[in-house]
VEXMAR-920421 format. One record per residue (C-alpha): x, y, z; residue in one letter. Coordinates in steps of 0.25 Angstrom, whole numbers, padded with zeros to 4 digits, always signed. Each point is the difference from the previous one (the first is absolute). Layout:
N
XYZA/...
***
This chain:
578
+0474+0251+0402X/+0015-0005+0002X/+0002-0012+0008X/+0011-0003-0002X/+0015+0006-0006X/+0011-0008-0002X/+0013+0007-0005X/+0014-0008-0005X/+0011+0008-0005X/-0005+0011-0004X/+0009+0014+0002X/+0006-0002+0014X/-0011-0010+0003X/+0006-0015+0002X/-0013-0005+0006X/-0012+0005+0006X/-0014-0003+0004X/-0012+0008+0004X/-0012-0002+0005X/-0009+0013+0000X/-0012+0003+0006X/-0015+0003-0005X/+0000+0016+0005X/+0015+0011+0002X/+0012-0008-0003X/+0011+0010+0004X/+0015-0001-0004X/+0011+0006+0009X/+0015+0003-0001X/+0013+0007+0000X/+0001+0009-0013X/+0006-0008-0009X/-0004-0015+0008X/-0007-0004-0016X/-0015+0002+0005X/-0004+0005-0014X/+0008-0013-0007X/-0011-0008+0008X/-0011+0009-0008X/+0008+0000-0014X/+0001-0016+0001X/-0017+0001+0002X/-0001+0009-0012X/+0011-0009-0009X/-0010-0011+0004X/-0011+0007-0005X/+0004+0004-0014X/+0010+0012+0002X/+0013-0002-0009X/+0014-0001+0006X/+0014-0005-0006X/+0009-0010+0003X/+0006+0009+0011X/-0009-0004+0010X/+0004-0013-0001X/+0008-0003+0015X/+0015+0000-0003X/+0005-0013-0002X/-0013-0006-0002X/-0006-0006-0012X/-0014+0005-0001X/-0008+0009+0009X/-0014-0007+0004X/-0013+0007+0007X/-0013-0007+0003X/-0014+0005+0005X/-0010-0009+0005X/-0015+0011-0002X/-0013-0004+0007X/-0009-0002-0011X/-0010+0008+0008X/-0006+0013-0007X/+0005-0005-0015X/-0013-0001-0006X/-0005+0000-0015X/-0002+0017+0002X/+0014+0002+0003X/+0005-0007-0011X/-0007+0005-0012X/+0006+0013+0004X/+0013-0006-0006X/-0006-0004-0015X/+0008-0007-0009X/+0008-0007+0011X/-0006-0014+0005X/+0001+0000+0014X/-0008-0011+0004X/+0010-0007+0011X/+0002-0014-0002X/-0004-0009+0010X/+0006-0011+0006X/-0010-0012+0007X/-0012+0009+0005X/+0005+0011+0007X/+0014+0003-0007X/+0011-0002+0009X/-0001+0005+0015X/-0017-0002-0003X/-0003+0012-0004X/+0013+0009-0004X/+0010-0002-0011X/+0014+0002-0003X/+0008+0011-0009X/+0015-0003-0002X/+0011+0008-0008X/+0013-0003-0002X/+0013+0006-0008X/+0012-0004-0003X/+0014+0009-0002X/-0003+0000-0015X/-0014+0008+0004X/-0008-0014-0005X/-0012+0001+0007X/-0010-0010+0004X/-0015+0001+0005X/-0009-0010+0006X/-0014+0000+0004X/-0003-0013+0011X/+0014-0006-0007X/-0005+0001-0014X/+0008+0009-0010X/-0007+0012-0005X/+0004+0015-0007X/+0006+0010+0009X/-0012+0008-0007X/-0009-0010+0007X/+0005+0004+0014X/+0003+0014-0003X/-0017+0001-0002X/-0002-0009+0012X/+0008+0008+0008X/-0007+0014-0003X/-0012-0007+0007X/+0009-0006+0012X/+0008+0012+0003X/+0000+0014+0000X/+0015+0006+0004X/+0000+0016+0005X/+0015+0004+0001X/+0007+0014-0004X/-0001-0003-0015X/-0015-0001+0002X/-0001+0013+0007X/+0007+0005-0011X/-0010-0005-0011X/-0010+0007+0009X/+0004+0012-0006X/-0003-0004-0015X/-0015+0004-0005X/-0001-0014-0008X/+0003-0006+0014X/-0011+0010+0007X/-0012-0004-0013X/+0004-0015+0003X/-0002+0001+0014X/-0012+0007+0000X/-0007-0010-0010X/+0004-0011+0009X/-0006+0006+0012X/-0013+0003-0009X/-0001-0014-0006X/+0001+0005-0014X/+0011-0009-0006X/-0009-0005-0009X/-0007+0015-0005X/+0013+0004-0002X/+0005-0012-0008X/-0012+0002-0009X/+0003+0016-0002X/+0015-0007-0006X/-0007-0010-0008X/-0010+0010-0005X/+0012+0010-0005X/+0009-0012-0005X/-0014-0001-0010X/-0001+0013-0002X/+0016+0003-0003X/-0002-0012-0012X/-0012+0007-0006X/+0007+0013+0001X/+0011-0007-0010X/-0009-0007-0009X/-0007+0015-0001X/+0013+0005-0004X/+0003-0011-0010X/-0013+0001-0006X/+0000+0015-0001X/+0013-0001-0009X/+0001+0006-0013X/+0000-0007-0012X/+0012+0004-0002X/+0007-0003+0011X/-0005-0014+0002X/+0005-0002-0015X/+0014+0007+0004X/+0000-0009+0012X/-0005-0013-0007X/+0012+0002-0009X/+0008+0002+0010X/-0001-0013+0008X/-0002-0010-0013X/+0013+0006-0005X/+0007-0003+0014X/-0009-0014+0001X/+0006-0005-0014X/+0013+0005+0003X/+0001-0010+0011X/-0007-0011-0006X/+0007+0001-0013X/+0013-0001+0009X/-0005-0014+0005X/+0006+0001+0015X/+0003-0011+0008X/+0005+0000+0016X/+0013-0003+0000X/+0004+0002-0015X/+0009+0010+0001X/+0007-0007+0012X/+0003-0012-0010X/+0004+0010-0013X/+0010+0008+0010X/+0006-0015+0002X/+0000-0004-0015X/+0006+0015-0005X/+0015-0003+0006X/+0000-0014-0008X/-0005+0008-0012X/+0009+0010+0001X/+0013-0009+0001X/-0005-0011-0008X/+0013-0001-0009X/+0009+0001+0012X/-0008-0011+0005X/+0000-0007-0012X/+0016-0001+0000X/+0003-0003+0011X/-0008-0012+0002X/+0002-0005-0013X/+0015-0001+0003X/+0000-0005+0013X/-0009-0012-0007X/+0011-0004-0010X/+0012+0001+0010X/-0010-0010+0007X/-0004-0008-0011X/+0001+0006-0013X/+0009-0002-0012X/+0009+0007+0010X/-0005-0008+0012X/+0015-0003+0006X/-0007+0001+0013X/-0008-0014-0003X/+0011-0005-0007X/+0010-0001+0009X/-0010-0006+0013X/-0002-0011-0010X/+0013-0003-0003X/+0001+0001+0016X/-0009-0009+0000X/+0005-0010-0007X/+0014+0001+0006X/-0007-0002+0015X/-0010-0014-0006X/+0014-0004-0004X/+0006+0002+0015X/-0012-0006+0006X/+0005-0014-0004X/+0015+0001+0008X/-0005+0009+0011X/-0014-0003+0008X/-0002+0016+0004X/+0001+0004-0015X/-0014-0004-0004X/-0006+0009+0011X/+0008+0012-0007X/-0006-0005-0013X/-0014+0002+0004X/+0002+0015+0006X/+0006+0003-0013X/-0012-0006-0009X/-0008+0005+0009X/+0007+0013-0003X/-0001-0003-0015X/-0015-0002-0001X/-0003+0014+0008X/+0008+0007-0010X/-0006-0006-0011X/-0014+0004+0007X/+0006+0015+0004X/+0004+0000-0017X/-0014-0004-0005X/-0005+0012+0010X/+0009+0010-0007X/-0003-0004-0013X/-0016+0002+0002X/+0003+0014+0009X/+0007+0005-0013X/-0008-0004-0010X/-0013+0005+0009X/+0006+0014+0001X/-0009+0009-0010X/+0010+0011-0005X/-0011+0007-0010X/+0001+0014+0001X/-0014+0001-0001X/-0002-0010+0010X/+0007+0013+0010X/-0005+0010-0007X/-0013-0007+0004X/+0001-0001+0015X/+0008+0014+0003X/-0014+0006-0009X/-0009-0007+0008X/+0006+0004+0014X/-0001+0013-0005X/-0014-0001-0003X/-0002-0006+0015X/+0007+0013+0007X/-0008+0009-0008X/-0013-0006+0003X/+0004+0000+0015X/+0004+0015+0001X/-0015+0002-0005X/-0008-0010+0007X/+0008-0005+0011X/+0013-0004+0007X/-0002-0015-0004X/-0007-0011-0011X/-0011-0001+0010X/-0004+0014+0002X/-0001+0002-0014X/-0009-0012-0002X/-0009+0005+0012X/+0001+0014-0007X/-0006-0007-0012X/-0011-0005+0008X/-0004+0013+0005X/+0000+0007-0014X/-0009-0012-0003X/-0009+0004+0010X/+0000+0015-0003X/-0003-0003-0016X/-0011-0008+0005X/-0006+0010+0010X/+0001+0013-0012X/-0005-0012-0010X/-0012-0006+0007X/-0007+0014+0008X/-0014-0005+0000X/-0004+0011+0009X/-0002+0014-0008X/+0001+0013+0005X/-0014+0001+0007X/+0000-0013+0007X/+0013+0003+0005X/-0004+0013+0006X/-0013-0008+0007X/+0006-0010+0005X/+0012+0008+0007X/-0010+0012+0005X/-0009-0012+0007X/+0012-0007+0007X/+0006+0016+0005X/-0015+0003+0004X/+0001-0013+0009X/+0015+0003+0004X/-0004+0012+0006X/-0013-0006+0007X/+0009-0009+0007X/+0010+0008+0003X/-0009+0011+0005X/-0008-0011+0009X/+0015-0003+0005X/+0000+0013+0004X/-0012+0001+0008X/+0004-0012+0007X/+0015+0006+0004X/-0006+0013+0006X/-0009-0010+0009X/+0011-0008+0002X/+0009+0011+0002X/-0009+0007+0010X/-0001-0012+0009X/+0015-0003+0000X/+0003+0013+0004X/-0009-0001+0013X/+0006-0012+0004X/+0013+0006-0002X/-0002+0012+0009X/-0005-0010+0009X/+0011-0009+0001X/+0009+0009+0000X/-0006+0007+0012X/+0007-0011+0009X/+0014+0002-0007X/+0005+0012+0007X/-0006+0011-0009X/-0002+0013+0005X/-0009+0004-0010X/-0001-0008-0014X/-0007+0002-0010X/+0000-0009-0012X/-0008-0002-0015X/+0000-0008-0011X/-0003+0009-0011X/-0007-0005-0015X/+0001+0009-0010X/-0006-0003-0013X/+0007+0006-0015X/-0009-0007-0007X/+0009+0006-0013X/+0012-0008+0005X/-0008-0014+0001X/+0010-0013+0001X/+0000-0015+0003X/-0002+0005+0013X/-0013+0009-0001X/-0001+0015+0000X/+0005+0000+0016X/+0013+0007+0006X/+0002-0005+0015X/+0008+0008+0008X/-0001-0003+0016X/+0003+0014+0006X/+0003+0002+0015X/+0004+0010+0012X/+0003-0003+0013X/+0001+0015+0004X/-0009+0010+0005X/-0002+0011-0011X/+0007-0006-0011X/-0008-0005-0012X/-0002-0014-0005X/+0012-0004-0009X/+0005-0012-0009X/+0006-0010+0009X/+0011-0001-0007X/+0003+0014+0004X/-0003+0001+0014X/+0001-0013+0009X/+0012-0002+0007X/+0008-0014+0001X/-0007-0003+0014X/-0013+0006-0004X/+0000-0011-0014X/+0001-0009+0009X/-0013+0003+0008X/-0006+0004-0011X/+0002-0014-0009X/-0004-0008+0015X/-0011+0007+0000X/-0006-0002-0015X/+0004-0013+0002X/-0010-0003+0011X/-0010+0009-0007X/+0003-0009-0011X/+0001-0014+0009X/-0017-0003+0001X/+0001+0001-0015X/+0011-0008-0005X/+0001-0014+0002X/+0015-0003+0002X/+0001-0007+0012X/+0015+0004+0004X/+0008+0013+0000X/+0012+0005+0002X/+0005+0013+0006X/+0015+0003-0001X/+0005+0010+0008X/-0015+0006+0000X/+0004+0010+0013X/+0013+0005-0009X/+0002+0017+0005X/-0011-0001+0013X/+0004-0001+0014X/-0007-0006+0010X/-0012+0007+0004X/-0004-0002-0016X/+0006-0014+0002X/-0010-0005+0009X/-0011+0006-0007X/+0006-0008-0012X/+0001-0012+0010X/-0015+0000+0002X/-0005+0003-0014X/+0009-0014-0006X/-0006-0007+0014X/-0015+0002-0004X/+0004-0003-0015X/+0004-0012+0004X/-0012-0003+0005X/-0006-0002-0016X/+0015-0004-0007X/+0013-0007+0005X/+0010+0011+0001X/+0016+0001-0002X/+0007+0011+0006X/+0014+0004-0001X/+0001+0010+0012X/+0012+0009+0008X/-0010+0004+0011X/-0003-0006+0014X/-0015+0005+0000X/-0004-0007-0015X/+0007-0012+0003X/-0008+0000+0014X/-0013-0004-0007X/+0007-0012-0007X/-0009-0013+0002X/+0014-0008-0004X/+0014+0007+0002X/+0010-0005-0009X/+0015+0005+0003X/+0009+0000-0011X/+0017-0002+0003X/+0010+0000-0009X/+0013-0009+0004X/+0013-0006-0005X/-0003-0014-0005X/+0012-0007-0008X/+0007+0013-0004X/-0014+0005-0006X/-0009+0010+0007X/-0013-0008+0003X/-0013+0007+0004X/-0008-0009+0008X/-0016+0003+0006X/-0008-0006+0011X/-0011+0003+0008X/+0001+0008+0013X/-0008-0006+0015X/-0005+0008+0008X/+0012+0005+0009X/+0008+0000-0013X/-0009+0010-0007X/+0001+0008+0013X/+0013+0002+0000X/+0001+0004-0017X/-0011+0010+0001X/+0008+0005+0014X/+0014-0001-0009X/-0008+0008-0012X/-0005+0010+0011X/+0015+0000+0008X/+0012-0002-0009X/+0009-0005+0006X/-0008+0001+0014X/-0006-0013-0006X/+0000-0008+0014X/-0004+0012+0011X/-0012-0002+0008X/-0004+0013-0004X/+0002-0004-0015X/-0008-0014+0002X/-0011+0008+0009X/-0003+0011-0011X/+0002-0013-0010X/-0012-0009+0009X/-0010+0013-0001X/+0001+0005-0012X/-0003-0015-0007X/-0010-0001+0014X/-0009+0011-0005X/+0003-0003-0015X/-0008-0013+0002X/-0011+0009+0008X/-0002+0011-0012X/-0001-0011-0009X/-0009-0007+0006X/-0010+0012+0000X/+0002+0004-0013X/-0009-0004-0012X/+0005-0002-0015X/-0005+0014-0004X/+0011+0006+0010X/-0012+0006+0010X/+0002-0002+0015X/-0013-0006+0006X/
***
């Protein structure tokens, strides 16, 4: 679970620090206060991207820390996350806080990001893996991916532990994909391997004969210009080298008759030798400017072959760049896969026969798995409908009706078995079990997801979720039911909740009141938690308006949060009154 969240600069965040509690963490506030920014700071923590714009105006980088009790993360959990080490490094013999470890995130306004693990640097991939075991975020976005059948199969095999019979049915039709190809290859014709043979040594020597190198037409595009104006260049330089020392050098000439006149001065006047030694100063530079000239003339190639040469080959680099790729490196790594392609058509081993035996053994098995995966849904399927209709028995339904429904094609086989999932519903009498995605309304998704989710709570791990705005389109009859249903759920998980309504944030164990203020000309939100008296009087302000101080406002408040902690008392995890 969370301890601990420290927030700096981040959005209209200057500074904050949270303390949460083990069970219902609730989050109140005017529309608009920043409540959500408090849950989008946890998430960008964890893993999820975000510019630079979250960076606090005027500040230099945005920073959020997590201080996680190590409890619960144990070797299970994270094998679930393969090809991520998540072993958490320790510091002394607990790690700091004896038993909890820190997560920190920082980005600056240039969207440079940082992570650490306990202070240690590690890949944001590293924290995005961890955080899919730390946190699990329900907001409107997720209701929405609710609706998507790869979202429904997913679910469903989570809830059924079947992760790793699923991940086998992909590895066996990854196989079974590869053997379809080499059957294809090995079933070519003679002719056609030929044609293609010859088609791919003819584009392999057409490359190779080219002798490509990176950056080789880069230093030709440079040389071609010289080449090109290699006579002009030729004159020009040559003259300037006898103005400044040539037959012609009048230039040197006169600075050493100079010369001679200022040695000359030097003995009436005492400034006059400081003039001389600019001036052969002067003299020598020229001389070494001269002996530049003369070896840039005589460098310059003006062979007509010598162009002819460089504009051919350029030419040759374009045309093999409009056939192989948009650069010298492309082409060459186009060379390599021709390599590998003669190889493939050169060095078939396997005829015909074996080909067909050995990709008619790996479908067979494909098809085992994926019918035993199957089987195991429509179990799986079968509970997790119960314990849907149950949940959703205390969320205000008149009559629901709910099933998660396999069906195999066995003809349509894919990396993810032979199933299609399709959660159907109803919440009306008479009316027939349709799609989801059709039939539940914004308030009813709602339900629907909180009560998946705690159908789903006994068999995931994930210590901490978070519900924003989980009571979005229900009023408050539904409210308190819904109230009730994340009170018993936190009785197993630490819960986050984002709520508008007095009777959820009634069964809150801490009562967080988000504010959003003027701070230095910038809007600031700020959070803290809420007394006693002072939870009183939001639940009575949420339940009034603007009545927020009446005695009958404070007196609805005190029994409504009175017989909140009552019900929850006698009410078990599974949502059944004693």
């Amino acid at each position: 679970m969370l301890k601990k969240l420290a927030i700096r600069n981040f959005a209209l965040i200057e500074k904050l620090e949270l303390e949460p509690g083990p069970g219902l963490n609730v989050f109140t506030g005017e529309t608009g206060a920043g409540k959500s920014i408090i849950i989008s700071a946890l998430g960008f923590l964890l893993g999820e991207r975000a510019g630079s714009d979250v960076v606090r105006p005027g500040a230099a980088m945005a920073e959020v820390c997590g201080e996680f009790s190590r409890e619960g993360l144990k070797s299970e959990i994270l094998e679930q996350y393969p090809g991520e080490d998540l072993t958490l490094p320790k510091e002394g013999k607990n790690g700091p806080g004896g038993g909890s470890f820190t997560v920190k995130r920082q980005t600056d306004a240039n969207g440079r990001t940082k992570a650490f693990i306990n202070g240690r640097p590690v890949p944001l991939s590293r924290v995005s893996a961890l955080g899919a075991v730390l946190v699990d975020f329900h907001g409107q976005n997720e209701h929405q991916s609710l609706l998507k059948t790869e979202v429904q199969r997913a679910l469903l095999d989570r809830y059924g532990n079947l992760e790793k019979q699923a991940d086998a049915v992909s590895e066996a039709y990854a196989k079974t994909q590869t053997l379809r190809g080499r059957l294809e290859a090995v079933a070519l014709s003679e002719n056609e391997r030929g044609r293609l043979l010859d088609l791919y040594r003819f584009q392999l020597k057409e490359i190779e004969e080219a002798a490509l190198k990176p950056g080789q037409e880069e230093e030709l595009e440079a040389l071609y210009p010289r080449l090109k104006n290699a006579e002009k260049l030729y004159t020009l330089s040559s003259a300037a080298y006898e103005l400044a020392a040539g037959a012609d050098g009048a230039a040197k000439t006169n600075l050493e008759k100079a010369l001679e006149k200022l040695k000359t001065l030097g003995g009436l006047d005492a400034s006059a030798p400081e003039l001389a030694a600019r001036l052969e100063s002067a003299l020598i530079e020229l001389n070494d400017i001269a002996e530049e000239l003369y070896k840039y003339s005589q460098s310059l190639d003006t062979d007509p072959a010598r162009l002819d040469a460089c504009l051919s080959r350029l030419e040759k680099i374009s045309s093999l760049k409009k056939k192989y790729g948009p650069d010298e490196n492309a082409v060459l790594a186009r060379a390599d896969e021709l390599r590998g392609k003669i190889a493939e058509l050169e060095n078939l081993d396997m005829d015909r026969a074996e080909a067909q035996k050995a990709f008619e053994k790996s479908e067979a098995l494909l098809l085992k798995l994926a019918r035993a995966l199957h089987s195991a849904r429509g179990a799986a399927a079968v509970k997790l409908s119960a314990g849907a209709k149950r949940e959703a028995a205390d969320l205000g339904f008149k009559e629901f009706r709910f099933e998660a429904a396999v069906e195999a094609e066995e003809e349509k086989i894919s990396s993810f078995g032979i199933d299609s999932v399709e959660y159907l519903f109803s919440a009306n009498p008479g009316y027939p079990l349709r799609p989801l995605r059709y039939t539940a309304s914004g308030g009813e998704m709602s339900r629907v997801m909180l009560a998946l989710k705690t159908v789903l709570a006994a068999a995931d791990r994930i210590g901490t979720l978070v519900f924003d705005e989980v009571d979005t389109g229900v009023g408050a009859v539904t409210g308190r039911l819904v109230g009730q249903k994340l009170r018993r759920l936190s009785s197993e998980k630490q819960i986050f909740c984002i709520t508008h309504l007095p009777q959820v944030a009634a069964f809150a164990e801490k009562h967080f009141i988000v504010e959003k203020t003027s701070l230095k000309n910038f809007a600031a939100v700020s959070a803290r938690e809420l007394s006693g008296n002072e939870k009183t009087a939001e639940i009575a302000g949420m339940l009034g308006g603007k009545q927020k101080s009446s005695a009958q406002a404070l007196k609805h408040a005190a029994e409504l949060l009175e017989e909140s902690s009552q019900k929850s008392d006698k009410t078990d995890f599974l949502g059944r009154w004693e």
